[in-house]
Biopython code that builds the backbone (N, CA, C, O; Angstrom):
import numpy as np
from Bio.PDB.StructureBuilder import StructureBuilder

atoms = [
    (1, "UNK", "N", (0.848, -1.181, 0.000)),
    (1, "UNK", "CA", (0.000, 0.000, 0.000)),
    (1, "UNK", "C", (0.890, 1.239, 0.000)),
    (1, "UNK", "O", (1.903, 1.284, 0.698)),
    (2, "UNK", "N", (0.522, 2.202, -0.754)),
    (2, "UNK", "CA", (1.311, 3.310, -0.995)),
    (2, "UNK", "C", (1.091, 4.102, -0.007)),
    (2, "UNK", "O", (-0.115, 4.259, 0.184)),
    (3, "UNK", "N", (1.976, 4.849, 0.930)),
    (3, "UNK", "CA", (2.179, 5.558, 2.073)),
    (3, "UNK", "C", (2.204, 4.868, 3.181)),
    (3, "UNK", "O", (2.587, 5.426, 4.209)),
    (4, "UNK", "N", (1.826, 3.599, 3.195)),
    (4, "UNK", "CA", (2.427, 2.968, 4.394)),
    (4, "UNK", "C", (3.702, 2.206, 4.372)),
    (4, "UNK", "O", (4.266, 1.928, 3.313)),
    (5, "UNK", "N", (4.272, 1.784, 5.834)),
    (5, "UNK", "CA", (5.204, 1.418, 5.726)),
    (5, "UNK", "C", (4.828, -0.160, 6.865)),
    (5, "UNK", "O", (3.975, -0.233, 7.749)),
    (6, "UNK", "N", (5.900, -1.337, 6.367)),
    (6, "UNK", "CA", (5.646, -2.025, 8.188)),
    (6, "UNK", "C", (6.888, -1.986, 9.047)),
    (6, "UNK", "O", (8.091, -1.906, 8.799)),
    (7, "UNK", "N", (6.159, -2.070, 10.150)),
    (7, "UNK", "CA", (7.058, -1.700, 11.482)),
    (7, "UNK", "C", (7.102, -3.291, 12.254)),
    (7, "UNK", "O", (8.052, -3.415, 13.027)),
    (8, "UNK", "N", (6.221, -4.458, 12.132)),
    (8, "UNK", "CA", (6.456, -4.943, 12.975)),
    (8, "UNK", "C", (5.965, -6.284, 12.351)),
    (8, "UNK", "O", (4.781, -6.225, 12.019)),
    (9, "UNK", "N", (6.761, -7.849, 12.030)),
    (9, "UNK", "CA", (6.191, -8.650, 11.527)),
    (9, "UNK", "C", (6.043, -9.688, 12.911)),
    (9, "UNK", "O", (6.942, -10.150, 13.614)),
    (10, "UNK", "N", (4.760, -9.839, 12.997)),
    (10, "UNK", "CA", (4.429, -10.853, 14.227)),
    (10, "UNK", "C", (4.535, -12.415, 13.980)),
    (10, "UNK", "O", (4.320, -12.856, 12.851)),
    (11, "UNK", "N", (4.873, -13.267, 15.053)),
    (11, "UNK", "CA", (5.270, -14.158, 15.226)),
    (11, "UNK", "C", (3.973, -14.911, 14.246)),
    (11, "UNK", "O", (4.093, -15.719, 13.324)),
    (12, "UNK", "N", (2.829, -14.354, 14.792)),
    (12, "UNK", "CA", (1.046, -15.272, 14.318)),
    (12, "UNK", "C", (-0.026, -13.555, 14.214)),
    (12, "UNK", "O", (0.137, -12.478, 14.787)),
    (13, "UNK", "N", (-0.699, -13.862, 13.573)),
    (13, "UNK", "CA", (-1.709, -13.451, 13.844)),
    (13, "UNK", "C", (-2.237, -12.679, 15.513)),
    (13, "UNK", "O", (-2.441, -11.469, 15.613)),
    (14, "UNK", "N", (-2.363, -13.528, 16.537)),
    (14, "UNK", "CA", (-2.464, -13.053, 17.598)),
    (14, "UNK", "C", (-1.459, -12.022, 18.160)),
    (14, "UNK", "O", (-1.802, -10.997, 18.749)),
    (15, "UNK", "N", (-0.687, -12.248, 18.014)),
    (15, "UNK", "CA", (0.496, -11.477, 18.421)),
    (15, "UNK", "C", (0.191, -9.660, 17.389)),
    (15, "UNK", "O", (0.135, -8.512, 17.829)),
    (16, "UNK", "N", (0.076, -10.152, 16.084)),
    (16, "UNK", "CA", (-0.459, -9.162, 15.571)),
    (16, "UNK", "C", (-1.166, -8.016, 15.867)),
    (16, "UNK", "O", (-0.998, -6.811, 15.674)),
    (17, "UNK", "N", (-2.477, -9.108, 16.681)),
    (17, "UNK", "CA", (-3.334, -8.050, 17.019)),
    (17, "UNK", "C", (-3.485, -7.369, 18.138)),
    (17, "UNK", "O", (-4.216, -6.429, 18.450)),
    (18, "UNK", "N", (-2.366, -8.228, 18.916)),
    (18, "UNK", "CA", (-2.198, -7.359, 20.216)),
    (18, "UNK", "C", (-1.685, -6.208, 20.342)),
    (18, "UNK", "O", (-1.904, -5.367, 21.214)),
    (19, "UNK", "N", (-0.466, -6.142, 18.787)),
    (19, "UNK", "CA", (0.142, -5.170, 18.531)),
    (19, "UNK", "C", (-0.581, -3.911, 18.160)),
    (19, "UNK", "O", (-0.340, -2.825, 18.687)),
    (20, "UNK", "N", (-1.477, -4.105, 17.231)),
    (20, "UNK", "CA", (-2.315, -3.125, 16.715)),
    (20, "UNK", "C", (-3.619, -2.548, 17.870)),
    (20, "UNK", "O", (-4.241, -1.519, 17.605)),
    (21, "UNK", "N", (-3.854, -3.205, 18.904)),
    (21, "UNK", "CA", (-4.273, -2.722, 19.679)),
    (21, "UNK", "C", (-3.917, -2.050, 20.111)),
    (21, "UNK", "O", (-4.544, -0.991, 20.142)),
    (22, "UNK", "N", (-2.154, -2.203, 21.020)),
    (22, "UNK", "CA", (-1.534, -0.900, 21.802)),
    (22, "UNK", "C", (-1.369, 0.096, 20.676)),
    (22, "UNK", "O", (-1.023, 1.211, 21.067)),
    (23, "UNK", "N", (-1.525, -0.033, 19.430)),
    (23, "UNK", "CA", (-1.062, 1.077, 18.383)),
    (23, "UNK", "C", (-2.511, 2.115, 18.730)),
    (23, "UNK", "O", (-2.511, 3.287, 19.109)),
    (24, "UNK", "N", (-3.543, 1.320, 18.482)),
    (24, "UNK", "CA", (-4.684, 2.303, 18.496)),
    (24, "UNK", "C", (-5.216, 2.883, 19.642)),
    (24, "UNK", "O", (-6.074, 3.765, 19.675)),
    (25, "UNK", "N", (-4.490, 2.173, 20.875)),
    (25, "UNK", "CA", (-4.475, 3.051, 22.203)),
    (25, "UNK", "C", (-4.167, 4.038, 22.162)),
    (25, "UNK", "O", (-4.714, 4.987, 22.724)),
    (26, "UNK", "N", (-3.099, 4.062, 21.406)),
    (26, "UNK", "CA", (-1.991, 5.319, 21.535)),
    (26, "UNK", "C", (-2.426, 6.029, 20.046)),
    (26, "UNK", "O", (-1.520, 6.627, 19.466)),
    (27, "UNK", "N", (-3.649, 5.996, 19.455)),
    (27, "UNK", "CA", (-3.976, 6.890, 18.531)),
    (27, "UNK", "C", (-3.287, 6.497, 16.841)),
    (27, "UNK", "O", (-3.395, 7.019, 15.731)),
    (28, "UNK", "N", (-2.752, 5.617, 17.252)),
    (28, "UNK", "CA", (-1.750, 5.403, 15.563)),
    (28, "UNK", "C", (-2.313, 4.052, 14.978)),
    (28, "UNK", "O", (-2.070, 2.875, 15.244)),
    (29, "UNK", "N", (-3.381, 4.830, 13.841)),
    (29, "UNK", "CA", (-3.970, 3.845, 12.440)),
    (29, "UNK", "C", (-3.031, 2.334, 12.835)),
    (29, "UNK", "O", (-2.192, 2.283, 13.734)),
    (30, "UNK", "N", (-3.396, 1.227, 11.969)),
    (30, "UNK", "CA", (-2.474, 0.391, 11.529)),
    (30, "UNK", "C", (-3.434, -0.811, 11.033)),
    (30, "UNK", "O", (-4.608, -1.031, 11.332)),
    (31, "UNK", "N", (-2.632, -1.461, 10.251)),
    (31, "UNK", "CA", (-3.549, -2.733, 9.595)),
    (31, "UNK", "C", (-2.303, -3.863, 9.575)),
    (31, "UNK", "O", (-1.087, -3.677, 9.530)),
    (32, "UNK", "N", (-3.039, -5.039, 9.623)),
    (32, "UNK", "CA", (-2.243, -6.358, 9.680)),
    (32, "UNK", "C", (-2.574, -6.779, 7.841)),
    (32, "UNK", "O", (-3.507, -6.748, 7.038)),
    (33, "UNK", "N", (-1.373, -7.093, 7.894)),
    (33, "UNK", "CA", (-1.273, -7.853, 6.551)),
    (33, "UNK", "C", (-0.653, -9.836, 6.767)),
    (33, "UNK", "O", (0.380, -10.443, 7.050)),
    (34, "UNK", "N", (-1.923, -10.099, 6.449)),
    (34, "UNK", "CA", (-1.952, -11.899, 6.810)),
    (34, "UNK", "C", (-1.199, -12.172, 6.041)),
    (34, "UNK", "O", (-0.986, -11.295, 5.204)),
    (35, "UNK", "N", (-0.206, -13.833, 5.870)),
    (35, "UNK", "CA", (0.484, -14.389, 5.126)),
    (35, "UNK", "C", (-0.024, -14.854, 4.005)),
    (35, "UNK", "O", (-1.239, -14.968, 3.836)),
    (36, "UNK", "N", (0.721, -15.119, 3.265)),
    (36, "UNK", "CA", (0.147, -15.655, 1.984)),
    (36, "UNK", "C", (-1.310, -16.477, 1.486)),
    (36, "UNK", "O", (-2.008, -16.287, 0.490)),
    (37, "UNK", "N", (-1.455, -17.492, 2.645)),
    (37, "UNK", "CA", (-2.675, -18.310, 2.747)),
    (37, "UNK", "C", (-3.401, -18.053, 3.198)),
    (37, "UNK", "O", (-3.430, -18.248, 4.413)),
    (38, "UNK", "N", (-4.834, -17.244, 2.330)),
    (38, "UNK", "CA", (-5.736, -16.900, 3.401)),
    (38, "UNK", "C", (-6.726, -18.202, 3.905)),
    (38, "UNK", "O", (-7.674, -17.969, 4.655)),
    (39, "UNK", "N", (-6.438, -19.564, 3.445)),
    (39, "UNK", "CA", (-6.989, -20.693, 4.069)),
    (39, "UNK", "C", (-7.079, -20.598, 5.463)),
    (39, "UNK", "O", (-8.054, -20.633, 6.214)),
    (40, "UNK", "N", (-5.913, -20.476, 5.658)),
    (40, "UNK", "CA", (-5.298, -20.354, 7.308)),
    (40, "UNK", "C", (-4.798, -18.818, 7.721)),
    (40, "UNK", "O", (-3.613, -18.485, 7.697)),
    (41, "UNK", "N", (-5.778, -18.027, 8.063)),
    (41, "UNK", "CA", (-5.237, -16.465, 8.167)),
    (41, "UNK", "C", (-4.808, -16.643, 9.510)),
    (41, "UNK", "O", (-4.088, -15.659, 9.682)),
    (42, "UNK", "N", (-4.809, -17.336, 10.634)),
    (42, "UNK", "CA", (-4.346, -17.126, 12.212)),
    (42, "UNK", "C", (-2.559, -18.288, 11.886)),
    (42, "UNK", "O", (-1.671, -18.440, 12.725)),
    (43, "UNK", "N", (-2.572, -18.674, 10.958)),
    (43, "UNK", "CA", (-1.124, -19.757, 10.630)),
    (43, "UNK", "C", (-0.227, -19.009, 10.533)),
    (43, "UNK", "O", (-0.745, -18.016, 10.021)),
    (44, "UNK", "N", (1.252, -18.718, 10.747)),
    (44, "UNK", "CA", (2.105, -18.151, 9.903)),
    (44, "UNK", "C", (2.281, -16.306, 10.117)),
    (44, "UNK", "O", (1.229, -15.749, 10.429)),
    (45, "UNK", "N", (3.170, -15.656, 10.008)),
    (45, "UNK", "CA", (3.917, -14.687, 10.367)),
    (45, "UNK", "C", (2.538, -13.557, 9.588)),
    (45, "UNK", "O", (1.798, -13.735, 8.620)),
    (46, "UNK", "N", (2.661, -12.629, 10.382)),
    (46, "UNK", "CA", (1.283, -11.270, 10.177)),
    (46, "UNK", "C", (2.105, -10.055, 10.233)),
    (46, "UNK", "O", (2.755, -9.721, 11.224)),
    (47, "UNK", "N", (2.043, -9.368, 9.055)),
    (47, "UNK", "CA", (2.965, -7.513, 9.247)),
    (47, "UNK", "C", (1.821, -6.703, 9.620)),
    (47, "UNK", "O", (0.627, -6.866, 9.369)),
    (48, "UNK", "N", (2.571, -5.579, 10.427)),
    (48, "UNK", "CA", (1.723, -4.601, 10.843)),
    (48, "UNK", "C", (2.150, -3.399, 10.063)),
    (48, "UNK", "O", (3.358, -3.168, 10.086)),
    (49, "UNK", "N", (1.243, -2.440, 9.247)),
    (49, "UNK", "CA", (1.824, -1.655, 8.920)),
    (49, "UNK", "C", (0.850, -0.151, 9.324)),
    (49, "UNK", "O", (-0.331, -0.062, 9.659)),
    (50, "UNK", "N", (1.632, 0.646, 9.177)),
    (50, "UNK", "CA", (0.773, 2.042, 9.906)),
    (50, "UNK", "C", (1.378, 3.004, 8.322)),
    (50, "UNK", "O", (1.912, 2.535, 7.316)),
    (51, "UNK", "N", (1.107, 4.112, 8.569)),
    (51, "UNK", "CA", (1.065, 4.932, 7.668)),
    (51, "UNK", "C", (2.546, 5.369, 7.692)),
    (51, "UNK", "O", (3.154, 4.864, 8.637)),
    (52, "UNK", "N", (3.279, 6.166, 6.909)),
    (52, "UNK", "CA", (4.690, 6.258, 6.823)),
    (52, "UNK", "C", (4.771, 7.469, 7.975)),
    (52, "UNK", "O", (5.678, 7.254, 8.778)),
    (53, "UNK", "N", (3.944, 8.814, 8.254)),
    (53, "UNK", "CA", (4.267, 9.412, 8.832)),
    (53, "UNK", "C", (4.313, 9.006, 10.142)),
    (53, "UNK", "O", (5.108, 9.594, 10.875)),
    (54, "UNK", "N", (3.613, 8.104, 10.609)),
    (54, "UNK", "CA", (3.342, 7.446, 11.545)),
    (54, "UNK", "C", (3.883, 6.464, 12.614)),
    (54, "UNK", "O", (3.540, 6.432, 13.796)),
    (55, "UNK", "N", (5.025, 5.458, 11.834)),
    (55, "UNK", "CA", (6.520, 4.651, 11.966)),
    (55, "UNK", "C", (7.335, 5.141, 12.967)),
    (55, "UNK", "O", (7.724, 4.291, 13.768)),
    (56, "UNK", "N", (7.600, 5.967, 13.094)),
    (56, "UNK", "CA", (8.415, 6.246, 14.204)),
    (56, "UNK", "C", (7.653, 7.068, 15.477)),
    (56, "UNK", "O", (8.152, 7.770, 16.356)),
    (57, "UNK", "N", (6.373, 6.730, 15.243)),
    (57, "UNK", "CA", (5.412, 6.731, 16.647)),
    (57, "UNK", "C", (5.369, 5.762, 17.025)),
    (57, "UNK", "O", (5.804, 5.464, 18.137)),
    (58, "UNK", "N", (4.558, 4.541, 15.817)),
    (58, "UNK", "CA", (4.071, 3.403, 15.825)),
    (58, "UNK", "C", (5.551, 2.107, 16.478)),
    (58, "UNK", "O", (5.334, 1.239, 17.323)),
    (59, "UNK", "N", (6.718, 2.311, 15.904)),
    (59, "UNK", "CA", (8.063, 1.818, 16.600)),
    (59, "UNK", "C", (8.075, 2.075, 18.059)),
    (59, "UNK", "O", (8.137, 1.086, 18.790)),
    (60, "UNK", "N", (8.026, 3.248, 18.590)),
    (60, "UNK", "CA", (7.806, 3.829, 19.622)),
    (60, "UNK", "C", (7.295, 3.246, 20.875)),
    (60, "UNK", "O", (7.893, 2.959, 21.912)),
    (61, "UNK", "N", (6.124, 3.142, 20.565)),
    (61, "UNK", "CA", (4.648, 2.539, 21.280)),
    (61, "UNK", "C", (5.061, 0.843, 21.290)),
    (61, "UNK", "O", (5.018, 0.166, 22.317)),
    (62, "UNK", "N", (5.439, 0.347, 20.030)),
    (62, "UNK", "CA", (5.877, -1.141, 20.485)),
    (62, "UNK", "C", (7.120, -1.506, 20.966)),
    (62, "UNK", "O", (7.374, -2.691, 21.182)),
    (63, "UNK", "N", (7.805, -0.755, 21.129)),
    (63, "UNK", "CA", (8.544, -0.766, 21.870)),
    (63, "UNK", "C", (8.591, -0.366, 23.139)),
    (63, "UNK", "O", (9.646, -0.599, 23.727)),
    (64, "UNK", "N", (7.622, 0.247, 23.806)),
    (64, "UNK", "CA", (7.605, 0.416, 25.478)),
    (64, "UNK", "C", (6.864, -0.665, 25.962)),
    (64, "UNK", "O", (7.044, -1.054, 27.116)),
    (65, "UNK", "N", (5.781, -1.375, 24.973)),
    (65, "UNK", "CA", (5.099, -2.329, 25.075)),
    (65, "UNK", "C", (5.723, -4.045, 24.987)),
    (65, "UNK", "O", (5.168, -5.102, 25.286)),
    (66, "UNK", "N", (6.989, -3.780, 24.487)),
    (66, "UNK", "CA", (7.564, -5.031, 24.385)),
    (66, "UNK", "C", (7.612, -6.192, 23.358)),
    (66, "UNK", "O", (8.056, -7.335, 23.462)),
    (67, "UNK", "N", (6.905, -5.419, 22.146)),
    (67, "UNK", "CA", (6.662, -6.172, 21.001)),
    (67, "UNK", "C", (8.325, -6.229, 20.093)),
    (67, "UNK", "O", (8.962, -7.198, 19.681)),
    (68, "UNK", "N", (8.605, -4.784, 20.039)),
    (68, "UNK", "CA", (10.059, -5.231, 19.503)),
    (68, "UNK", "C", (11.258, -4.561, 20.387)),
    (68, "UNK", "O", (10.873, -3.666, 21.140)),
    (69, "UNK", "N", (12.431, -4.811, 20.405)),
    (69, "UNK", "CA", (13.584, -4.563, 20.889)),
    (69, "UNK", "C", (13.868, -2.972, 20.895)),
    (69, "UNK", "O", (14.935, -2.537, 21.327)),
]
sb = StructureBuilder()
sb.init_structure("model")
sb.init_model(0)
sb.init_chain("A")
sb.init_seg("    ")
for serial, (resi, resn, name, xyz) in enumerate(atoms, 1):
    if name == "N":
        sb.init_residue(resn, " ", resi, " ")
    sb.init_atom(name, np.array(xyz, "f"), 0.0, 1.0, " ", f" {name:<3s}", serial, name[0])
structure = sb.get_structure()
């Protein structure tokens, strides 16, 4: 998607959405992009991506939260 960027590829699905939750706590858009198979959308590694201006909020926030390093 043009103007977004991703910040955070989750282990599953769940993990995903935990992420995008603390994102929208903290006010910052974001959408999960599922793996290849949408047979199995909870299987397999999920990106989070937020808008480009947004990335170094959205980094921010998962990172006090513990999602990435």
């Amino acid at each position: 998607m043009e103007g977004w960027t991703k910040v955070f590829i989750a282990a599953d699905v769940f993990q995903a959405k935990l992420a995008e939750d603390a994102l929208k706590q903290n006010g910052i858009e974001s959408h999960i992009y599922r793996g290849p198979d949408p047979n199995f959308p909870a299987i397999g590694e999920a990106e989070l991506i937020v808008p480009e201006d947004k990335a170094e909020a959205a980094i921010g926030v998962l990172q006090e939260n513990g999602f990435i390093d």
